[in-house]
Structures are given as structure tokens and as C-alpha cells.
C-alpha positions as CSV (number, residue, x, y, z in Angstrom):
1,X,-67.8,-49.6,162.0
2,X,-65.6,-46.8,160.4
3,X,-63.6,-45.0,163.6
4,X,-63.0,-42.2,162.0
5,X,-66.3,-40.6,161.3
6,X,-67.4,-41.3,165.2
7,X,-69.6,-39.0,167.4
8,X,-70.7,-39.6,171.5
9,X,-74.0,-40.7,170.3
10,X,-72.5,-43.2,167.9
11,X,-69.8,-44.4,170.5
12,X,-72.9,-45.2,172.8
13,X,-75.4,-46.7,170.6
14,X,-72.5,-48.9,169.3
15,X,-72.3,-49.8,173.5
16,X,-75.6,-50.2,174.0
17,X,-76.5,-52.1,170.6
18,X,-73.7,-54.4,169.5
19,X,-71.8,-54.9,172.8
20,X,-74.4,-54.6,174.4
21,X,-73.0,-56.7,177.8
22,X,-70.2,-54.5,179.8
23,X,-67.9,-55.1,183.5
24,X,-68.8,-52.5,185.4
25,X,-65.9,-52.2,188.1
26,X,-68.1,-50.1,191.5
27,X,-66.6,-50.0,195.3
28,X,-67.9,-51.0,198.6
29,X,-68.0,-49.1,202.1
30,X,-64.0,-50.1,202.2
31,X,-62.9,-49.0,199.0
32,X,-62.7,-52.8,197.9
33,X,-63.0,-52.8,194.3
34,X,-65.4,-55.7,192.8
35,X,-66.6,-56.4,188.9
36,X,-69.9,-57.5,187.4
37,X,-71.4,-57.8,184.2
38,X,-74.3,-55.4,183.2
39,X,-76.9,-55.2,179.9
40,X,-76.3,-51.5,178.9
41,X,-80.0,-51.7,177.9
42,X,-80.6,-48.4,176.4
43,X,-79.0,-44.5,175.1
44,X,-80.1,-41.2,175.3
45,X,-79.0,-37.7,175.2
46,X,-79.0,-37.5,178.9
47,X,-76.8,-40.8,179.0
48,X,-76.7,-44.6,179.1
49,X,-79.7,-46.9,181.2
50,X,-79.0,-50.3,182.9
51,X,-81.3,-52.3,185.5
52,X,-80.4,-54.0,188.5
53,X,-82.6,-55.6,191.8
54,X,-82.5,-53.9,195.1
55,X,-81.4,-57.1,196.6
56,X,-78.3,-57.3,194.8
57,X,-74.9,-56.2,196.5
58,X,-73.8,-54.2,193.0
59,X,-77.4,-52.2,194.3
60,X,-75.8,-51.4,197.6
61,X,-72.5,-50.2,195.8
62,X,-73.9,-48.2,193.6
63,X,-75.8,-46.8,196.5
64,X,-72.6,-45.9,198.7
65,X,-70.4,-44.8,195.6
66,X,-71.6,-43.1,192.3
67,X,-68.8,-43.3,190.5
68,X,-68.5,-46.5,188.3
69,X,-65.9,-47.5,185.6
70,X,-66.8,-49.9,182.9
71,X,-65.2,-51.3,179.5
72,X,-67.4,-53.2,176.9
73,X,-65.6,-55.6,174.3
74,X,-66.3,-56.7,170.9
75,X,-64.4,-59.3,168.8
76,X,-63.1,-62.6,168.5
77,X,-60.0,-61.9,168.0
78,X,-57.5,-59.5,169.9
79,X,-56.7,-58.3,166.7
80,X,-60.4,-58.0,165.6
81,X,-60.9,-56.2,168.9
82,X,-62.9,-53.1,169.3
83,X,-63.6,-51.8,172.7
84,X,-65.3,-48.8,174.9
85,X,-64.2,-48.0,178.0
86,X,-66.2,-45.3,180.3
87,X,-65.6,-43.7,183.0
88,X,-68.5,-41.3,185.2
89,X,-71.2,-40.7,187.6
90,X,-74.6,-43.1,187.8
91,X,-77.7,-42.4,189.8
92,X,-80.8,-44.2,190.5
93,X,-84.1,-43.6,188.6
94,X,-86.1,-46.2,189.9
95,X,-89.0,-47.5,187.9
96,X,-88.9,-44.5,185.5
97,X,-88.1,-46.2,182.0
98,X,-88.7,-50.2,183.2
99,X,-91.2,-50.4,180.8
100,X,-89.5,-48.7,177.8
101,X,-86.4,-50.8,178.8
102,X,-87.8,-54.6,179.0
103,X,-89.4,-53.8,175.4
104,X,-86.6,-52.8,173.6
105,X,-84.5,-55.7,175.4
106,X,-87.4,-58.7,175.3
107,X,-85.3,-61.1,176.4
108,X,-85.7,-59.7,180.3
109,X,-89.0,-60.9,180.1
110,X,-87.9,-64.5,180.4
111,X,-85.8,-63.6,183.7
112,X,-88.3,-61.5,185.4
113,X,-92.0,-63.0,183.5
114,X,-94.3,-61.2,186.3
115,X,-95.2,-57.8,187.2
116,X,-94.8,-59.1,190.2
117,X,-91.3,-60.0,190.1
118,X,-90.2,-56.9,188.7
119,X,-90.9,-55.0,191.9
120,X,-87.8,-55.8,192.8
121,X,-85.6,-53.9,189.6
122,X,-84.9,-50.1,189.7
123,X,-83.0,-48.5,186.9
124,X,-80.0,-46.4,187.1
125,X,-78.5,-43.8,184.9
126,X,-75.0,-43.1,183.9
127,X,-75.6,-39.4,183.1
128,X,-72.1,-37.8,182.6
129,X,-68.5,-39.7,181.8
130,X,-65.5,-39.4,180.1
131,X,-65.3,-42.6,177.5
132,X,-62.7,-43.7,175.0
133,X,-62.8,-46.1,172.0
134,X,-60.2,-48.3,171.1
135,X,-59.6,-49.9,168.0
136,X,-57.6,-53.2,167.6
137,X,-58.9,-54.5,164.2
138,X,-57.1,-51.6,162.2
139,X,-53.3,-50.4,161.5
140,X,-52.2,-48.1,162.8
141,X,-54.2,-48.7,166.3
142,X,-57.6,-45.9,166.3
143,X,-58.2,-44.8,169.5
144,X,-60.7,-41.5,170.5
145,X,-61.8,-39.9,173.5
146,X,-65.5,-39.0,174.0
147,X,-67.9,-37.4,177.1
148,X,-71.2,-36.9,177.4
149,X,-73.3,-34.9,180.4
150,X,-71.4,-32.0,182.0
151,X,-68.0,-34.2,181.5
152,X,-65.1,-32.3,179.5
153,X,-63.1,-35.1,177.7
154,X,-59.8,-35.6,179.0
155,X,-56.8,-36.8,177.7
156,X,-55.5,-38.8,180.9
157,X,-52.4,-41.3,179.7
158,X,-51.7,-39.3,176.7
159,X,-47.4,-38.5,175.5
160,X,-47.1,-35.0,174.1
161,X,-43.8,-33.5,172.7
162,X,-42.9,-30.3,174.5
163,X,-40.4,-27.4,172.7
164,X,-37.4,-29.2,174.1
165,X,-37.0,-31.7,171.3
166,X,-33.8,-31.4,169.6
167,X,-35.4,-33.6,167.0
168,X,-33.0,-36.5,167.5
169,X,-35.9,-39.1,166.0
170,X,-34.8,-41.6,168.6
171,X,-38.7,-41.6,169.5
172,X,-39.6,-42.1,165.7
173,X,-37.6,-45.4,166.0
174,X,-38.8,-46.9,169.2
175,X,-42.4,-45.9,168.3
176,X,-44.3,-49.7,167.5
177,X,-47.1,-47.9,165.9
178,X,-45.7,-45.1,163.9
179,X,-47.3,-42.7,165.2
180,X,-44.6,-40.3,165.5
181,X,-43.9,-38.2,163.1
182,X,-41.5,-35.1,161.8
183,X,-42.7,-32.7,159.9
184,X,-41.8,-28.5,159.4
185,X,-38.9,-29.4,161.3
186,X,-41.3,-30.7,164.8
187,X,-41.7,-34.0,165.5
188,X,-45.3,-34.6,166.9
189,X,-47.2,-37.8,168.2
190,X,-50.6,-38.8,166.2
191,X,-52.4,-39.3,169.6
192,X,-55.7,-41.3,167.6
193,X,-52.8,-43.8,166.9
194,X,-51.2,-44.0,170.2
195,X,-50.4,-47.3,171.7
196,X,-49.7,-45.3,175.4
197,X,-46.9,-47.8,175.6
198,X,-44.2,-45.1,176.7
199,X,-41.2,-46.3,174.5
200,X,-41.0,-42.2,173.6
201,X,-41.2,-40.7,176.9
202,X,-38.2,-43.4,177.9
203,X,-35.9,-42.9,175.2
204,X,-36.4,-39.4,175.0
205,X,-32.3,-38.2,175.6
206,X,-34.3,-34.2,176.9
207,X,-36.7,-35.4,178.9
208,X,-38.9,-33.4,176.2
209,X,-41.6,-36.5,176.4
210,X,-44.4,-35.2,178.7
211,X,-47.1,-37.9,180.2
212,X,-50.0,-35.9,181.1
């Protein structure tokens, strides 16, 4: 998969289609924070589709918090890494899309072999997020941010250079990925390269590193 030449829809049919299995991270009542692994079964242009049974405590969590984070990873090989991480609002659809979603994922049929035992399986939409891709298996690093819904794509984490850089390229030298760069007499981070490690914003002897 080329990085470079990525849209939304791409980002999440390469979810739904080669990763395929996610951790969604939800939280209870309390706030306690708890993990499971989800099918992202199917993609849309009003979002991503998964399944779960009203039985199931991830059910009630959904239920008592809409807002879910979850990261799908594939590789075999932290270096051959590539990975999607989301971050939005689901909501329950109930049995609207079962059908369409046990055919184009068979293999449920095996789990849940009865119309009868699928009385028990609602499906849920995630139908707006802010999402990110991340790209291990190249060099320099390739990492973009995505959104879908009514989700404006944020830049949370991100290092920007602000006009008090005396351009003392002390950040150039700490930088592991070399994504820093001085050019027209401005030195400017190369944020789809950005490691997020903060070695800039440390060394920087102005303070001119910004974390946003």
C-alpha cells in the first residue's frame, strides 16, 4: 500500500479489508477503561460497521459511553508495521445491515449458524472520527491524519516551529527521523514524517518548539 496517495475511504477499506480485526478501548459507568477485539466487518460513506450480542458487557458500554477509541495493526514485523488508529462517536443500528454484514464476512455464519441465534447481535456504527495512519515499514516514518462524518481532522501531538527560531539547527541534529529541515532561511518540521518523539521541543534553546 503506497501512503502517499491515501484518501479516508482508502484508510478505511484498508481497516475493514486487510486488518480487518481491531482493540476497541470503550468505558464503563466508572470511567474504567477496558479493551476488546472487534471484526470491523464493513465501510461506507456514512462510516465503519461492527456487530456485537446484547448480552455482552462491550454492549452495555457502548450503551453508557459513545465514544470509543480503536487501533488496528498490520505486520509481522515492527519494522513491517502499518497501523490505524481511530478515534469517534458509535451508535447502535440494530438489525439494519445483519444481513449485508454476515455475507460479506461468511465466516460469522459458523459462530452464529441459526436465525435463531442471531437474535441476539445488533450492529453498531462508528459514524464520525478523527483517524490516523502510521507507517513503520518505510523511511522516513509516514504518518497522516484522516476524518470522516462531521469530524474536522485534528493535529493533536503534533511539534510546529513558531517565528522564534533563531535557526540554531540544534533540532535538525537531535531529530531521529530527519524530518526537520532548513530551507529560505526557516527551519520547518515534515509533520507526515514525524516520530512525535519530542527531542525538538526539548532542545529547543527559545522555547520556539510548540506541542499543540
Amino acid at each position: 500500500m503506497d501512503a502517499r496517495v491515501m484518501n479516508t475511504n482508502t484508510y478505511l477499506d484498508f481497516l475493514t479489508n486487510q486488518i480487518h480485526t481491531v482493540i476497541i478501548a470503550t468505558t464503563d459507568n466508572l470511567q474504567n477503561p477496558s479493551t476488546c477485539a472487534i471484526d470491523i466487518m464493513d465501510f461506507d460513506e456514512q462510516g465503519l460497521y461492527f456487530l456485537t450480542a446484547k448480552g455482552k458487557s462491550f454492549y452495555e458500554r457502548l450503551k453508557q459511553n459513545d465514544t470509543i477509541s480503536l487501533t488496528g495493526l498490520q505486520g509481522n514485523t515492527t519494522l513491517s508495521s502499518q497501523s490505524v488508529t481511530i478515534h469517534g462517536k458509535v451508535k447502535e443500528i440494530g438489525s439494519f445491515r445483519l444481513s449485508a454484514l454476515f455475507q460479506k464476512n461468511p465466516y460469522m455464519y459458523d459462530i452464529y449458524p441459526t436465525k435463531e441465534s442471531r437474535m441476539a447481535l445488533t450492529v453498531f456504527q462508528i459514524y464520525q472520527g478523527n483517524g490516523e495512519f502510521f507507517d513503520l515499514s518505510v523511511q522516513p516514518i509516514f504518518r497522516e491524519r484522516f476524518s470522516f462524518g462531521s469530524c474536522e481532522s485534528k493535529g493533536a501531538g503534533l511539534f510546529y516551529i513558531n517565528d522564534d527560531c533563531i535557526n540554531c539547527k540544534k533540532c535538525i541534529s537531535v531529530c531521529p527521523q530527519k524530518c526537520i529541515v532548513y530551507k529560505n532561511n526557516k527551519t520547518t518540521i515534515l509533520q507526515k514524517h514525524c516520530l512525535h518523539c519530542g527531542n525538538c521541543y526539548n532542545i529547543c534553546p527559545v522555547k520556539a518548539v510548540e506541542k499543540e
